[in-house]
N, C-alpha and C positions, 0 to 999 in steps of 0.2 A: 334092353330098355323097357322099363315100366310101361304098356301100354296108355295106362291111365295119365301119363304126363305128360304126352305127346304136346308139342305146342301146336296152335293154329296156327296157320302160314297168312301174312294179305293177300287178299285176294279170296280166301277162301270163307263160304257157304256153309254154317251151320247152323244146327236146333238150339234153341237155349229157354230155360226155364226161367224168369224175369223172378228176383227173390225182393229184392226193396229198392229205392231212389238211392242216387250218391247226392253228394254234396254241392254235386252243380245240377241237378234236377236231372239226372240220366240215370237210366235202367239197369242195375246191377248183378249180374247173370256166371254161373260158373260152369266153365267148358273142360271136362278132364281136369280137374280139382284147379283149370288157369279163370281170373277176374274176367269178365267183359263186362265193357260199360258202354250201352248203346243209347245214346240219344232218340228222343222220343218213346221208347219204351216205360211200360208200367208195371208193377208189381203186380202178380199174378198172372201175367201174360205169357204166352208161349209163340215165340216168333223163331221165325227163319232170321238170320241177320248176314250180313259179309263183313271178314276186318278189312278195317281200314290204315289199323295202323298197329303196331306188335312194339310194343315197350318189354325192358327186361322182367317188371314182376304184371303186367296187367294188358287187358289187348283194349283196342276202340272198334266197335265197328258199328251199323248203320241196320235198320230194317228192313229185308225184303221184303217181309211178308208175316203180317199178322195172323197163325193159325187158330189163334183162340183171346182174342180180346178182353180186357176188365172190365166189368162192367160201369167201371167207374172212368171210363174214356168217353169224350164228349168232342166235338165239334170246335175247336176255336172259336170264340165270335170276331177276335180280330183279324180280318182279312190280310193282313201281312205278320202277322204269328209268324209263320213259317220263314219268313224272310226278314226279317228284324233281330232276333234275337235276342232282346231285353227281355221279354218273359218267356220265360221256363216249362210252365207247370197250367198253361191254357188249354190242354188237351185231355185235363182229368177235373174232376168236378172239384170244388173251395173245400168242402166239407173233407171229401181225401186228400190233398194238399194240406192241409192243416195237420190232419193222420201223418203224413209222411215226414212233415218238419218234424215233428214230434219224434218221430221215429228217429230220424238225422240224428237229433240231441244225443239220442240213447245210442246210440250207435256208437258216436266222437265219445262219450261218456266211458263208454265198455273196449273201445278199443285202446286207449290211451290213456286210461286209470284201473285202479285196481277194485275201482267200487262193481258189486253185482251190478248189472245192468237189468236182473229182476226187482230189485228192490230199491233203485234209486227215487230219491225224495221230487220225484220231477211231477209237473202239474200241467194240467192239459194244456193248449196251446190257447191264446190271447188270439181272438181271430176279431174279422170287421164285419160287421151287420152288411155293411154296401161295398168290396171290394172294388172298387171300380172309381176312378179318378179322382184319386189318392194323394197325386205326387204334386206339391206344391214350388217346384222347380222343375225346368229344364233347359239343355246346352245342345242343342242340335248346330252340326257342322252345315258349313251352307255352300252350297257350290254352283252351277251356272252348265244348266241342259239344256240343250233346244233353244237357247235364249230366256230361258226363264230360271227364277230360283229355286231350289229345291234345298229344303233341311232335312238332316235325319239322323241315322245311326249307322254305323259302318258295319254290315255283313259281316258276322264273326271269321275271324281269321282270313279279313280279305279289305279290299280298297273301295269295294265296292258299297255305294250311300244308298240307304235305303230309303225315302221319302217318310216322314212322319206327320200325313196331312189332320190325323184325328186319330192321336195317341189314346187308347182306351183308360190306361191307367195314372196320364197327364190330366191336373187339373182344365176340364174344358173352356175358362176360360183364357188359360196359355197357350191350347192349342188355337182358340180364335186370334188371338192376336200376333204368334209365328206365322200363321197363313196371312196378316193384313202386312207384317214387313217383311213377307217374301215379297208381295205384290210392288209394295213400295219401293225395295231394292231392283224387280223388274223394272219396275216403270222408268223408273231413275237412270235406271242401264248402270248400275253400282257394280264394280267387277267383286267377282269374289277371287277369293284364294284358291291358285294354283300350287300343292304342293310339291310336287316336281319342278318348277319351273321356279318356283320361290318368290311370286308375283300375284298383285293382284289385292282387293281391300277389303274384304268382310272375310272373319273365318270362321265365325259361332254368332247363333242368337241364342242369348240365354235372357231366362223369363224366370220370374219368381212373383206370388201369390199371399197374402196373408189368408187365408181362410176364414179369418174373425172378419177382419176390417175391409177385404174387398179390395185392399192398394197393389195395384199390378207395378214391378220392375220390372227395364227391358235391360239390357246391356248389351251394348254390341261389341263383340270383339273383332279389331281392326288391325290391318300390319304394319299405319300410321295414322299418326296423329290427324294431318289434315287431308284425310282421304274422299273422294271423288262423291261431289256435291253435298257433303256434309249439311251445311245451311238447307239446302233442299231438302234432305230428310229428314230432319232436327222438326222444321215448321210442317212434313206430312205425318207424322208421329202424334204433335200436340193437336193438328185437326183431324186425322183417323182415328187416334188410341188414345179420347180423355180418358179414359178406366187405365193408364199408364202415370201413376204419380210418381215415380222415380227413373230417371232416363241417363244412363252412364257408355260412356265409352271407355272401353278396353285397349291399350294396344300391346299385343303381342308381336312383335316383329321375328323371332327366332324361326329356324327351325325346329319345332318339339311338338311333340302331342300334348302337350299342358296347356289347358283350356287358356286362363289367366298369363298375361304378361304383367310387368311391376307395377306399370301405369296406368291409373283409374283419372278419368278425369267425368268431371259433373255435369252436365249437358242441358239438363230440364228439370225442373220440379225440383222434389226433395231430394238428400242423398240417400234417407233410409227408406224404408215401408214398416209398419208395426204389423206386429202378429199378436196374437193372445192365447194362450195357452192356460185355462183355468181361471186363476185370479191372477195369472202373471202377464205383465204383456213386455215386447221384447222389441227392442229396434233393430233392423237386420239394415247392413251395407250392404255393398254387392260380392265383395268377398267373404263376409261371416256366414261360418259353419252352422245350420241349423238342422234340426232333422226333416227328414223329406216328406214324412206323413205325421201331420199333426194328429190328427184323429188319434192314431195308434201312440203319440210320442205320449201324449197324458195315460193311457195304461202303463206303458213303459218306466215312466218318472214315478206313476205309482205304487209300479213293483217295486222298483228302488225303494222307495219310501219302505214301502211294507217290509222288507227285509232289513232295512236300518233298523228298525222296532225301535224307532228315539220316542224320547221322556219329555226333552224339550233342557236336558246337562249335558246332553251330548257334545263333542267336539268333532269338527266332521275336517276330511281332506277328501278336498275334490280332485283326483290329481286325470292329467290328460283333458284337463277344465275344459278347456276352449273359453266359448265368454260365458263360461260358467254355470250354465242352464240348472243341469244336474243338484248341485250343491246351492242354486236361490230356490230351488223347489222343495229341498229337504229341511231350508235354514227357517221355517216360523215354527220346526219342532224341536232344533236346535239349541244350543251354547253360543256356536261360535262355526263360521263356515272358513278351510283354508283354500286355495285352491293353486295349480299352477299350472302352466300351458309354457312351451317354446314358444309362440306366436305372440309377439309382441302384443299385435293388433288387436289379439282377444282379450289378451289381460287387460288393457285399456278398456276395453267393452263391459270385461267385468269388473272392472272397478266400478265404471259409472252407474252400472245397472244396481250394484253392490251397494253405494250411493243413497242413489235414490228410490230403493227398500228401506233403507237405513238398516241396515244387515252389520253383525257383527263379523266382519271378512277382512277376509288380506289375500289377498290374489298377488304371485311373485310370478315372473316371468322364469321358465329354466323346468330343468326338470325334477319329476317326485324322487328319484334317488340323489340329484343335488340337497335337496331341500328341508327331505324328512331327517336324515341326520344331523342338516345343520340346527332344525328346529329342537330334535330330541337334548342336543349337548346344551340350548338355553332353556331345560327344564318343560319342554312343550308335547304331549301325549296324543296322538286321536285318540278313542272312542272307536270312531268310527272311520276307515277310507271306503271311498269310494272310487271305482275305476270306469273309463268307459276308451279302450286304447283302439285302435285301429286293429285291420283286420290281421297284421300281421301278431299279437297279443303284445302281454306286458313286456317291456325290457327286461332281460335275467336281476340287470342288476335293482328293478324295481319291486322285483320279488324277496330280492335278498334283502331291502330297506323294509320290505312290512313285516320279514320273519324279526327283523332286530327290533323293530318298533312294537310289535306284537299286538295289533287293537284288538277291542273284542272282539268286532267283525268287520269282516270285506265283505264288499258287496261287489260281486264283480259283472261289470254290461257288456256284453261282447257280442259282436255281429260274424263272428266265426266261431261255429262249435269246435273245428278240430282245434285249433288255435285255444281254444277256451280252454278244453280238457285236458290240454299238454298243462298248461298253467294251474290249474287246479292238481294234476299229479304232483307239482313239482312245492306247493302252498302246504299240501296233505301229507309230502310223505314219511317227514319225519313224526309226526303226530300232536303237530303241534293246533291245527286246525281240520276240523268235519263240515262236510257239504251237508248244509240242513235244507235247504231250498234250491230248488230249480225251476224258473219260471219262462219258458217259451213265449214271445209276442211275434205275433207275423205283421211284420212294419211292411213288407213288399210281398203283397198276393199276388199271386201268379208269377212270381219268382223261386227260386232254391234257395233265396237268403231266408234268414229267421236271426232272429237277435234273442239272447235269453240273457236272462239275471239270475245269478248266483250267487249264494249268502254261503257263506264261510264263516263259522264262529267257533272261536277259540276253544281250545279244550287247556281248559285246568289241569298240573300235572305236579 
């Protein structure tokens, strides 16, 4: 046997030379020509590590011992960094994280297409002047320690809740007012949810933020309708939490990890809050999709823009709309905006907002490969699609509707590069379409996500 291919055993203790970040913000290192991906390590580092776990092409293991640090490793400022696990990338300065996303891109780019990964048309990253509480929602699970409430995040790969009393990268107004309806829920002696036991009445406090307008949502999710002293918390809410102008209960009764049960009912104040976004401003439920960093979403909707390069003839397809954001941002350079979502509740949303733009739009409910062909057979063309799919990408068969519809370009928004670059191979490879733009925005600092915008435009044949 080849010495060089020996595998590493668990359990076992080696050297490894840290070469660049993977895709979940962890340390990328090659042992005997085998992958290791250690958590918390950094590029340019030389650590001792132990696996933890031996997969058939790639190993996991853990840091003993830092022999020679980056000098780009820095201190956490959040005191529960280490035990949380929402952020990723707090133990290397903003300035290298930003390097690193950047690098990510190129990386999904070079592994899974055929373009040089020297030469690709990719643009530095879209970074925040103030990385630091950002997030204009949050869903912390809430459970019942000591007699008191406690909200948070569950310990990766485990049951265990971590307290999230001053989220650094939650807007600080949401962290103040999850800390005033723990207290509330203490006071009250409100049980929460026992998930073993399948008992009990609070399971999430989720909060949401406009950042223009200042209007705080709270939401509680419950396992019923009329759960323990209800009235009593409804009237400690309106006298603790006036900066609370929309107050909704949830009830989830199932067994599931899904945040949301079907049942929204209206409790206090308004049912939406406004947000503003440029010249647009947006009413959000407590179920609508919106993005989590406003700040960052108007670069984001920019890039989009800038890669549409409209005239103001364009015809655009918003397709994976939701209530449509993307496509009333692109529509004052526009023709004509289409868009469509499976989600009932959004197309409604974007109708109305569609409405009262007075926007040249049709929002259908179903999806872009229902849609685009039934539009193409009554003589209807984009110009322009636009995509923004989840993190799993496009559907095959939604790829297959743009190659037959053929616009001059896609702009594609995706918050997974690898996902991204699978799709862009499969757009490119008969030649019918060239990546001209690449544009990295970092929507979550101090995370391993990064979201980028890709422009794809036709090639004449």
């Amino acid at each position: 046997m080849n010495g060089k291919n020996i595998r590493p055993e668990k359990g076992q203790t080696i050297p490894l030379k840290v070469k660049r970040l993977g895709i979940n913000g962890e340390g990328i290192g090659y042992y005997k020509r085998h992958v290791v991906f250690v958590k918390g390590a950094l590029p340019g580092e030389d650590i001792i590590c132990e696996i933890t776990k031996a997969h058939e092409k790639f190993f996991e293991a853990k840091v003993e011992k830092i022999r020679k640090p980056s000098r780009e490793r820095i201190k956490p400022p959040c005191p529960i960094y280490e035990k949380c696990g929402g952020c990723q990338l707090q133990h290397m300065t903003y300035t290298a994280s930003l390097r690193a996303k950047k690098e990510i891109v190129r990386q999904a780019f070079a592994r899974y297409t055929k373009m040089d990964a020297r030469t690709l048309p990719l643009h530095d990253i879209i970074g925040m002047e103030d990385p630091w509480y950002y997030r204009n929602k949050s869903q912390l699970q809430a459970r019942t320690e000591k007699g008191k409430i406690v909200a948070g995040l569950y310990k990766e790969n485990s049951h265990q809740l971590v307290d999230l009393s001053a989220c650094m990268v939650q807007h600080r107004t949401l962290n103040d007012v999850t800390q005033v309806v723990k207290d509330i829920l203490t006071t009250l002696k409100i049980p929460t949810y026992d998930e073993k036991k399948h008992r009990g009445d609070v399971r999430t406090i989720v909060t949401r933020i406009g950042f223009e307008t200042g209007q705080v949502q709270l939401v509680l999710v419950t396992t019923r309708e009329a759960f323990s002293k209800k009235t009593a918390f409804i009237e400690e809410v309106r006298r603790r939490l006036p900066e609370v102008t929309s107050l909704v209960q949830n009830v989830n009764h199932k067994r599931t990890s899904l945040i949301f049960g079907e049942e929204m009912i209206h409790l206090e104040g308004e049912k939406t809050i406004e947000e503003r976004l440029g010249e647009h401003a947006f009413s959000l439920s407590a179920q609508a999709f919106f993005q989590l960093n406003p700040v960052q979403t108007v670069h984001l909707y920019n890039a989009a823009k800038k890669c549409a390069r409209l005239t103001g003839e364009e015809k655009i397809v918003d397709a994976y709309c939701g209530v449509g954001t993307i496509g009333q941002w692109l529509a004052s350079d526009a023709a004509e905006v289409r868009g469509m979502d499976v989600t009932k509740a959004a197309i409604v949303d974007a109708r109305k907002k569609a409405a009262q733009m007075n926007m040249n739009a049709r929002y259908e409910v179903g999806t872009a490969e229902e849609w685009l062909p039934r539009w193409m057979k009554e003589g209807y063309r984009p110009d322009v699609i636009v995509v923004d799919p989840p993190r799993t990408g496009c559907d095959e068969k939604l790829l297959k509707a743009v190659l037959q519809v053929k616009p001059e370009r896609f702009v594609y928004v995706s918050c997974n590069p690898s996902t991204l670059a699978k799709d862009v191979a499969k757009l490119t490879a008969r030649g019918h379409y060239e990546v001209t733009s690449i544009q990295p925005v970092d929507m979550f600092p101090w995370t391993a996500h990064v979201e980028t915008v890709v422009l794809m435009s036709r090639v004449e044949k």
